[in-house]
Structures are given as C-alpha cells and as structure tokens.
C-alpha positions as CSV (number, residue, x, y, z in Angstrom):
1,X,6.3,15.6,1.1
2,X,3.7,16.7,4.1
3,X,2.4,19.6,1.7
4,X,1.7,17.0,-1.3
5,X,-0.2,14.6,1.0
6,X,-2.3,17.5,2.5
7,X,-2.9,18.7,-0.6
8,X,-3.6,15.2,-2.2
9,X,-6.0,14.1,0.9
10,X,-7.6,17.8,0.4
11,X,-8.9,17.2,-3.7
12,X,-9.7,13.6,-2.7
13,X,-12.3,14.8,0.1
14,X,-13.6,17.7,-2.4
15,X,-13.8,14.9,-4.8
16,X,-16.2,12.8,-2.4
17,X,-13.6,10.2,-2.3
18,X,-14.8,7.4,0.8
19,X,-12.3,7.2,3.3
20,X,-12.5,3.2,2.6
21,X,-11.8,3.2,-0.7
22,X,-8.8,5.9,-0.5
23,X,-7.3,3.6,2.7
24,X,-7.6,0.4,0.3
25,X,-6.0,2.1,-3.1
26,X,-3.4,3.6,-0.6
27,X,-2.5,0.0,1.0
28,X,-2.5,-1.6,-2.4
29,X,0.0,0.8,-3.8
30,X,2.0,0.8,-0.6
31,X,2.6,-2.7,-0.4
32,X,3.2,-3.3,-4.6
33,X,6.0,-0.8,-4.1
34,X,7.8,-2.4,-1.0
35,X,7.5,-5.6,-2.8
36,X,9.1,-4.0,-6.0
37,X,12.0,-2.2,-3.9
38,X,12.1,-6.1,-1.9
39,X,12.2,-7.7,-5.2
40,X,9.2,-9.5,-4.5
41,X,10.1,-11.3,-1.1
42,X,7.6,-11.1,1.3
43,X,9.8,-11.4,4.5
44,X,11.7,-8.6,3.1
45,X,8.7,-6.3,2.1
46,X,7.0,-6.7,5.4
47,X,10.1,-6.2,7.8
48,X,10.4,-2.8,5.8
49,X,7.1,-1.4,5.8
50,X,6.6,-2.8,9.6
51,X,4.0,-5.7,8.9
52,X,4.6,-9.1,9.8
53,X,4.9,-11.4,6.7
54,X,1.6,-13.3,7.6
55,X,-0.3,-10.0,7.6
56,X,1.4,-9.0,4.1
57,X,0.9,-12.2,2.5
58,X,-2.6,-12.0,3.2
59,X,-2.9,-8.3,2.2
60,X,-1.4,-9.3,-1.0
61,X,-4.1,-12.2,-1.4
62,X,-6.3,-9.6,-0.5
63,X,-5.5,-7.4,-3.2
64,X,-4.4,-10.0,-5.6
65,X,-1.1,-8.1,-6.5
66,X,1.2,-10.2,-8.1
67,X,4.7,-11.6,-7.0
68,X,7.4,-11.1,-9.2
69,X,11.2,-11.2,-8.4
C-alpha cells in the first residue's frame, strides 16, 4: 500500500496538484468511507478513524457529505 501512495502523491505533484486541494479531496473521501463501513453513525465513524465526533460532524458539514444508514 506504501508503494501506491508514493506513487499516487508522486503523479499528483507532477500534475501541479496544490497540497490544499489534495489534503481536502483526501479528508472528504476518508471520512465518506468510515461513515459507509460505520453505517453512517457518526460516534462510530470518528472513534475509528481517531477524530472526536464533534470534529467529524463538522468535517462532514464542511464537506456536505451525506448521512445515510
């Protein structure tokens, strides 16, 4: 998985990808897939990924990713 990463992160740079925008589209995708795995509950979600549920229910305001469950 360490190789993939590298050699994502490597083509984004090349690309000119901003580190902002890569960070956001990496959180948004991060959290959407706890929450799928946590079937959409928050306090589950966040005590996998390490976040406390206030922070994730913001991030997902933030983002505007949708709940479902």
């Amino acid at each position: 998985m360490r190789d993939e990463l590298n050699r994502l992160v490597d083509e984004m740079v090349a690309k000119g990808i901003l580190y902002e925008d890569a960070r956001q589209e990496f959180e948004r995708r991060f959290i959407s897939r706890a929450l799928l795995q946590a079937n959409g509950k928050v306090g589950r979600a966040a005590k996998m990924i390490g976040l406390h549920r206030n922070t994730l229910t913001r991030k997902v305001a933030e983002y505007r990713i949708k709940l479902t469950g």
